[in-house]
C-alpha positions as CSV (number, residue, x, y, z in Angstrom):
1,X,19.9,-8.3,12.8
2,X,18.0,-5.4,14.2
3,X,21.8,-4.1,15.9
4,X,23.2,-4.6,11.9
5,X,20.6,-2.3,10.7
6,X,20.8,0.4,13.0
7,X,24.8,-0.1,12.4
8,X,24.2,0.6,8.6
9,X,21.4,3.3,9.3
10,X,24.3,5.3,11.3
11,X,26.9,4.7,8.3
12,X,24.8,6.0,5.7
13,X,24.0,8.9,7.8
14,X,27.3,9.7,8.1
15,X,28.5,9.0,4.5
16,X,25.7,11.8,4.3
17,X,26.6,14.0,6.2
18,X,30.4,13.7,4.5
19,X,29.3,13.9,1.2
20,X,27.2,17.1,2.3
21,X,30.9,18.6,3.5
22,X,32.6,17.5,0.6
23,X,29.9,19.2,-2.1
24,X,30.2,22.5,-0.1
25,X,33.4,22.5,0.2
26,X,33.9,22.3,-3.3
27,X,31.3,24.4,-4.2
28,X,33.4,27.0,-2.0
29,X,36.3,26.6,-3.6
30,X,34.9,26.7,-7.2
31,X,33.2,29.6,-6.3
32,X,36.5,31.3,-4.8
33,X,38.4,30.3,-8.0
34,X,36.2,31.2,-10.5
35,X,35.8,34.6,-8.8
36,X,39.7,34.9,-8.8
37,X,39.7,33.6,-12.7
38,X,37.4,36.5,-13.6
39,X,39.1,39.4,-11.7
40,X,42.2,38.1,-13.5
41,X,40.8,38.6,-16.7
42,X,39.2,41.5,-15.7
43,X,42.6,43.0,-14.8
44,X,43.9,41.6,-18.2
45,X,41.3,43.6,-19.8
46,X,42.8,47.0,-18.3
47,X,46.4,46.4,-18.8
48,X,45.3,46.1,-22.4
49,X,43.6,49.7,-22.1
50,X,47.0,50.3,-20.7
51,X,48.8,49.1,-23.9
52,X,46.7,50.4,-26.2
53,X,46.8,53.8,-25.1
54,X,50.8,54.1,-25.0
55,X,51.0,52.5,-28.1
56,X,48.6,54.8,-29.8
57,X,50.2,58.0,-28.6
58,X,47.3,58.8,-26.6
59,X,48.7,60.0,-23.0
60,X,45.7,61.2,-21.2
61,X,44.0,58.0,-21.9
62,X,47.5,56.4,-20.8
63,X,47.0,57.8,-17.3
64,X,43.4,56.9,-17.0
65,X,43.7,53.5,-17.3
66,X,47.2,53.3,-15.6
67,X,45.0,54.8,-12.4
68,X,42.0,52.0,-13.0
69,X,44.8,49.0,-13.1
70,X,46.9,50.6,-10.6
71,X,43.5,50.6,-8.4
72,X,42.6,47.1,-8.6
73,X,46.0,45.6,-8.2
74,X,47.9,48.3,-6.4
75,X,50.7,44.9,-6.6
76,X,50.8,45.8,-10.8
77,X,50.7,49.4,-10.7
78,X,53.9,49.5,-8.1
79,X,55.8,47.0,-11.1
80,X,55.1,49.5,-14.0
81,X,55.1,52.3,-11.8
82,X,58.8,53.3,-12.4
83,X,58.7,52.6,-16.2
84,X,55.2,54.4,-16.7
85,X,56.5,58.1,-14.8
86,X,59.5,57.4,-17.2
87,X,57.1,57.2,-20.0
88,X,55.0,60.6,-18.9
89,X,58.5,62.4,-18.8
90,X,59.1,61.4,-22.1
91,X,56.2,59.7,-23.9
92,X,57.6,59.1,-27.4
93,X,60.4,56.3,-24.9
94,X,57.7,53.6,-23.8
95,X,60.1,50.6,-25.3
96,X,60.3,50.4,-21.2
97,X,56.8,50.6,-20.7
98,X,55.5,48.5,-23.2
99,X,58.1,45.8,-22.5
100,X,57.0,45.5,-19.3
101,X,53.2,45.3,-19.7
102,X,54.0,42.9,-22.6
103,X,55.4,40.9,-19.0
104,X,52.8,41.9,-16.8
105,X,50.1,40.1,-19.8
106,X,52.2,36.7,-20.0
107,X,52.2,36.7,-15.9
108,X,48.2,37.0,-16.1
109,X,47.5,34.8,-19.0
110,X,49.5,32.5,-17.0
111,X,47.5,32.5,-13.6
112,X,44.5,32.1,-16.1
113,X,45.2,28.9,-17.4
114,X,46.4,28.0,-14.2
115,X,43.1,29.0,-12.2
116,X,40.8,28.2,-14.9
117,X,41.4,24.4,-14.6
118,X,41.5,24.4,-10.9
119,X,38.1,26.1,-10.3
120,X,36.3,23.6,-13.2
121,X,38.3,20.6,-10.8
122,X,36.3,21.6,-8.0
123,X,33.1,22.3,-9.8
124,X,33.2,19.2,-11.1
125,X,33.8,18.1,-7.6
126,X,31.1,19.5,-6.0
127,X,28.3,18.0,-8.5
128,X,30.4,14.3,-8.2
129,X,29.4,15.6,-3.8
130,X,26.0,16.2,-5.2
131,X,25.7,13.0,-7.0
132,X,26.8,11.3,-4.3
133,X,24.4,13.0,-1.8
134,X,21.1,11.9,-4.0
135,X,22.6,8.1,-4.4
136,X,23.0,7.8,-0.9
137,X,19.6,9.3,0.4
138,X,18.2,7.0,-2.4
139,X,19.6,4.2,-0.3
140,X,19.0,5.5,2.7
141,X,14.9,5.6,1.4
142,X,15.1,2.1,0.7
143,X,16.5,0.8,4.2
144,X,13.8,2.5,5.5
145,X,11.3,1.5,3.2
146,X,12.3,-2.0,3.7
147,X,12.0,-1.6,6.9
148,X,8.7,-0.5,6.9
149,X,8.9,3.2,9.0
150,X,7.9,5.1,5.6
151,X,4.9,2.5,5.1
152,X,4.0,3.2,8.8
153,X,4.2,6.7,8.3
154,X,2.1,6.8,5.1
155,X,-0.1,4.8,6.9
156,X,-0.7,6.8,10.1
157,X,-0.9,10.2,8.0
158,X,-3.7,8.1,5.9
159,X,-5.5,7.4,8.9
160,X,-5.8,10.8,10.5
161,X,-7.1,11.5,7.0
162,X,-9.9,8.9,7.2
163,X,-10.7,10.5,10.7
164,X,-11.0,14.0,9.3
165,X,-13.2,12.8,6.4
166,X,-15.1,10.5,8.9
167,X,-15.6,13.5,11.0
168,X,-16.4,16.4,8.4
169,X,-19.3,13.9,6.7
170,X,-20.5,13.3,9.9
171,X,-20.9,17.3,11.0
172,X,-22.2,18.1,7.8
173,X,-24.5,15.0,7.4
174,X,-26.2,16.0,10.7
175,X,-26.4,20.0,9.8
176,X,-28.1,18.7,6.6
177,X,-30.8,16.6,8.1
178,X,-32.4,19.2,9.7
179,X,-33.2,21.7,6.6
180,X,-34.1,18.3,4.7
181,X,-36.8,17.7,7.0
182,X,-38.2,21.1,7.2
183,X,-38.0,20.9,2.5
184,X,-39.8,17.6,2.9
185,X,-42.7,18.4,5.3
186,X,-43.2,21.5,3.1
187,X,-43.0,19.8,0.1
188,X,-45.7,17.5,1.7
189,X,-48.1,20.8,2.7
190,X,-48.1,21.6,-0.8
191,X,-49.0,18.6,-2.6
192,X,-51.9,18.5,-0.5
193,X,-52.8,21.6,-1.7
194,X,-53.0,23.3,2.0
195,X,-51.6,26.6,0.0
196,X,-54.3,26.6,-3.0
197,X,-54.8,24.0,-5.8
198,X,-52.0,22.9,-8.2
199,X,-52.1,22.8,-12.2
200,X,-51.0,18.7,-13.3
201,X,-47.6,20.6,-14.5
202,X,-46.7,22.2,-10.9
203,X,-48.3,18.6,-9.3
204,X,-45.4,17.0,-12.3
205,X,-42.9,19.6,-10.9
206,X,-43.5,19.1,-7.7
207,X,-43.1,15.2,-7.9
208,X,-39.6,15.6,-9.6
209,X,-38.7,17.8,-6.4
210,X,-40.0,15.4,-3.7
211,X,-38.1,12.4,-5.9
212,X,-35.1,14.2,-5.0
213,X,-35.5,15.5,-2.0
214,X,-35.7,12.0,-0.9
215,X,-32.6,10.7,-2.4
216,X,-31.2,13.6,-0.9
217,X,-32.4,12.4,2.6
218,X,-31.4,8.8,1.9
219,X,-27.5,10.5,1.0
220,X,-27.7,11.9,4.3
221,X,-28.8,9.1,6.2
222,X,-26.3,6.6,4.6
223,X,-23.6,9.0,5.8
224,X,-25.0,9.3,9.4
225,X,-25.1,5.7,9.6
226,X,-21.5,5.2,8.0
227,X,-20.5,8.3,11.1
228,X,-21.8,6.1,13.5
229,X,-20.3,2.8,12.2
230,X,-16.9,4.3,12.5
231,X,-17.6,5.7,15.8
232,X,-18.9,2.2,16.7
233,X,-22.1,3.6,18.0
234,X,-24.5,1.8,15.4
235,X,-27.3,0.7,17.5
236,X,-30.0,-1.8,16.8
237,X,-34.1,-1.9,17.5
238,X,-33.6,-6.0,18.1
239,X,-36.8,-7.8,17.2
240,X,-38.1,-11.1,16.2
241,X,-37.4,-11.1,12.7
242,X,-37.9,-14.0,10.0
243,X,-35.1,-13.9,7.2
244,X,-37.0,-15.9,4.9
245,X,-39.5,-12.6,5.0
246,X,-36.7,-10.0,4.4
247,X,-35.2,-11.8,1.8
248,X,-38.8,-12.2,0.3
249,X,-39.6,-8.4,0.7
250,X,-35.8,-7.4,-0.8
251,X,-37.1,-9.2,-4.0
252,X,-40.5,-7.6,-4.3
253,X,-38.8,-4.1,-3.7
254,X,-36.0,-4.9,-6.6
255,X,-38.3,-6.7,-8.9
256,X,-39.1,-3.0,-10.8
257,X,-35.5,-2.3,-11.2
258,X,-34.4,-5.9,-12.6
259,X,-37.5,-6.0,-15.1
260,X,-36.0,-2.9,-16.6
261,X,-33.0,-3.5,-16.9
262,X,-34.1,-7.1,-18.3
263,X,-32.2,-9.0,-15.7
264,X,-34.0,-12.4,-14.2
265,X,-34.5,-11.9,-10.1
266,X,-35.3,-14.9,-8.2
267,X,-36.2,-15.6,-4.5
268,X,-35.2,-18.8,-3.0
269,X,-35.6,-20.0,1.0
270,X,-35.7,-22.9,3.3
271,X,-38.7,-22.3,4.7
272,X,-39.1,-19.9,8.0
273,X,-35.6,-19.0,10.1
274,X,-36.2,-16.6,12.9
275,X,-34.1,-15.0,14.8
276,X,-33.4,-11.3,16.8
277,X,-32.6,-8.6,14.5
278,X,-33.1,-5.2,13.1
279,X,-35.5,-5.8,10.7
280,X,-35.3,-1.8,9.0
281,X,-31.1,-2.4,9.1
282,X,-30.6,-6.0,7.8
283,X,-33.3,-5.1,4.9
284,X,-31.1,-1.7,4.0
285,X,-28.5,-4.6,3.9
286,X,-30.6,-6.7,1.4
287,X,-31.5,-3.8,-0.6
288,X,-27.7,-2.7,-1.3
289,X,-26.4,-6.4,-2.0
290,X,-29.4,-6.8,-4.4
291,X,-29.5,-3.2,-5.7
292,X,-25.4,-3.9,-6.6
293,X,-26.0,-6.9,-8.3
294,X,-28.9,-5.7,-10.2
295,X,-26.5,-2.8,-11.2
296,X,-23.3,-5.2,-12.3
297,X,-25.4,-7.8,-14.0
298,X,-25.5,-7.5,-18.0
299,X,-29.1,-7.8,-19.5
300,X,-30.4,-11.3,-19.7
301,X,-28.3,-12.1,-16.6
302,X,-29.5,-13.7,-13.3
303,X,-30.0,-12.3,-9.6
304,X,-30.7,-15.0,-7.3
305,X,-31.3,-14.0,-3.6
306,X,-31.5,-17.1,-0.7
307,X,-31.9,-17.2,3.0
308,X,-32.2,-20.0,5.7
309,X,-30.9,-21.4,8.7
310,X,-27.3,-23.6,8.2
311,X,-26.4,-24.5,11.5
312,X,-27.0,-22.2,14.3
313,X,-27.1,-19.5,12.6
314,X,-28.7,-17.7,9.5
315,X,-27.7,-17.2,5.8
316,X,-28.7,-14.5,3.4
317,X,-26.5,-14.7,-0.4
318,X,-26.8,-12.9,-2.9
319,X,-25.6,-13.8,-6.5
320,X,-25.3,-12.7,-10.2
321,X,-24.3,-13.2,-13.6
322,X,-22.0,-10.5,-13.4
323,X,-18.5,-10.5,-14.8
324,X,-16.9,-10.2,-11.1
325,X,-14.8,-8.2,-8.7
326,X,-11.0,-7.5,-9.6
327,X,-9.0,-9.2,-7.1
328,X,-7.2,-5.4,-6.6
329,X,-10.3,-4.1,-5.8
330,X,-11.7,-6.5,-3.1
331,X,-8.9,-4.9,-0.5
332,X,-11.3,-1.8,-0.4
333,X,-14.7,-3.3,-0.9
334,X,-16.0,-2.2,2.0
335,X,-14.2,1.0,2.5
336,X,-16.9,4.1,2.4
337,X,-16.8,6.2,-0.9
338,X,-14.9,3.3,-2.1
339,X,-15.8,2.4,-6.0
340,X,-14.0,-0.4,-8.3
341,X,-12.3,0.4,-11.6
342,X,-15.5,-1.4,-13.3
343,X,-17.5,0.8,-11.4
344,X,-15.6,3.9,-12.8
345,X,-15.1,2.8,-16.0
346,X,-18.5,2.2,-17.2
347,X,-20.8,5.0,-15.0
348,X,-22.3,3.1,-12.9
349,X,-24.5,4.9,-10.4
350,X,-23.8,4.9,-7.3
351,X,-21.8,6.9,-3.6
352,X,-19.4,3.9,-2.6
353,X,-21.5,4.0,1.0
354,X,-23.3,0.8,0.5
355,X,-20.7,-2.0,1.1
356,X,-19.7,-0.2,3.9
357,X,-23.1,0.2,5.5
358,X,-24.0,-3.8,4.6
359,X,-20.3,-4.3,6.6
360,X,-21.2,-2.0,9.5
361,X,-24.6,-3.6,9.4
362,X,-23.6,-7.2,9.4
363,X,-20.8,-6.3,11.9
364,X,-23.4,-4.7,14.4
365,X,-25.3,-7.9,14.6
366,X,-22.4,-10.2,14.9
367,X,-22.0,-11.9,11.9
368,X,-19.9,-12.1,8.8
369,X,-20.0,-11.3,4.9
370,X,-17.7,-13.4,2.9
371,X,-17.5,-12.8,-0.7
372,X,-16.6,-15.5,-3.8
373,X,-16.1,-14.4,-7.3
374,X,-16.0,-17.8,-8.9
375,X,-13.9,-17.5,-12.6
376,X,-16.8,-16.8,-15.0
377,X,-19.8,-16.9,-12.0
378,X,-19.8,-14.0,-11.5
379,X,-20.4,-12.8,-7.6
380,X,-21.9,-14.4,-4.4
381,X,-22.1,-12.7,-1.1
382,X,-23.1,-14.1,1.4
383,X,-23.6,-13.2,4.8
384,X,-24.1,-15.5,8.2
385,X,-25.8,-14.0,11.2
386,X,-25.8,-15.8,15.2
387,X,-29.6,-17.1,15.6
388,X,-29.3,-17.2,18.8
């Protein structure tokens, strides 16, 4: 099979590489005859001068264009030339003269209508080359889309893309931290009123500032930590942790956000299931998988947010009462900057990091994330980590 292919690869090469020939070859020769059909009726045009001056008595004008034709067809001039010093001897005679340009036109109306036909033969040629050219490069595209070298291309170029993107976030992420820190511990000087005392609308001013100056810091550190994951360097401070407790704190932190939004947030366990961890990293993990949910879910919807042991190892899932995940977006979940048509669509909040950091995070410790969007459930993720 693979021999076939290369067989028909090579054909449609050179079917190519003929029809390529063929449409310049044509294009040549239309070119050379339409050149030839215009300097024929170019030359038509000044035997007619010719005509028209003997006819009309007018001799000096007879000799000027008698030297233009005789110029650009020196093959014409020596035909009339005997007839035409007959006619300056005696002008009022040009029976001769006339007769024989009379000739000299039926001879180039002839080669017209004979060249004419010939050069639009090869024009249409060369665009039938043409034709044929794009029809088979179009094939030629989908052998090799079929066999997949265009998808593997497409697919390596998007790749070094990924890398560049990885690697610019990461450079800039870590040239932002630094000025972040320096804005924050300032912003902390002054609202202890090291520099002087503050009015209550600088102190509301300078609240709005320090609200977004920590976002800002939590970008930055999302995108370091996203760096890292792709470099594989993520590390861990591994600790007896208790996922019964994270999942517990994760609710308490979220409960604000759910009341407002009027959404029903429930925490649910199996009692105590220890196990080594990072307790800062798995509850950033929490805190997205809740925070999205809370996002996704329609008022009067549900949050519910277990943990336990099953088996040897431990569970956390998280649920809603949200209308789902496309199936075309679930490919990309957990790709960073990555955000679903729903997402889009209605405004929802949000960088497209967290997924990715929950996947990084979960893929650190050793475990899994497995998601299930039940028709009309909405969305359940749930994630297993090794106790051991």
């Amino acid at each position: 099979m693979g021999a076939l292919r290369r067989h028909v690869h090579k054909l449609a090469y050179a079917l190519i590489a003929l029809a390529l020939a063929f449409t310049f070859a044509a294009a040549i020769v239309s070119g050379f005859r339409l050149h030839h059909s215009a300097a024929l009726e170019r030359q038509t045009i000044r035997t007619q001068s010719l005509q028209s001056a003997v006819l009309e008595h007018r001799q000096a004008a007879a000799e000027s264009a008698y030297r233009d034709l005789a110029s650009h067809d020196a093959a014409e001039g020596r035909r009339l030339r005997t007839s035409y010093l007959m006619y300056l001897r005696a002008p009022s005679q040009n029976t001769m003269l006339l007769h024989e340009i009379e000739t000299e036109l039926t001879r180039q109306s002839s080669a017209i209508h004979a060249v004419n036909p010939a050069a639009r033969r090869a024009l249409f040629a060369g665009i039938a080359g043409a034709a044929a050219v794009v029809l088979l490069l179009g094939w030629l595209f989908e052998m090799e889309r079929r066999a997949g070298r265009i998808d593997r291309d497409n697919a390596a170029r998007a790749r070094d893309l990924v890398r560049l993107r990885d690697e610019f976030v990461a450079v800039v992420s870590h040239e932002l931290r630094t000025p972040m820190t320096s804005i924050i511990g300032y912003l902390e000087l002054i609202s202890e009123e090291d520099a002087g005392p503050l009015t209550p609308e600088q102190r509301a001013y300078l609240q709005v500032v320090q609200r977004s100056s920590d976002r800002l810091v939590e970008l930055v550190d999302e995108l370091l930590l996203v760096a890292e994951a792709g470099r594989g360097t993520l590390t861990l401070d591994l600790a007896d942790v208790d996922a019964a407790a994270l999942a517990t704190e994760a609710v308490t932190a979220a409960r604000p956000a759910a009341d407002t939004r009027g959404i029903v947030l429930r925490g649910e366990s199996d009692g105590p299931a220890p196990f080594r961890g990072d307790a800062k990293r798995l509850g950033q993990m929490l805190d997205n998988l809740v925070s999205n949910a809370i996002k996704f879910t329609p008022e009067g919807g549900r949050v519910n947010v277990r943990a336990g042991r099953v088996g040897g190892d431990v569970f956390f899932e998280v649920s809603d009462t949200g209308e789902g995940i496309p199936a075309e977006d679930r490919e990309h979940l957990y790709d960073a900057f990555f955000r679903s048509r729903s997402a889009n669509a209605s405004a929802v909040p949000g960088t497209g990091l967290g997924l990715a950091i929950t996947k990084a995070i979960v893929d650190a410790h050793g475990g899994t994330i497995e998601l299930r969007c039940p028709p009309g459930e909405g969305t359940i993720f749930r994630v297993l980590l090794p106790a051991g």
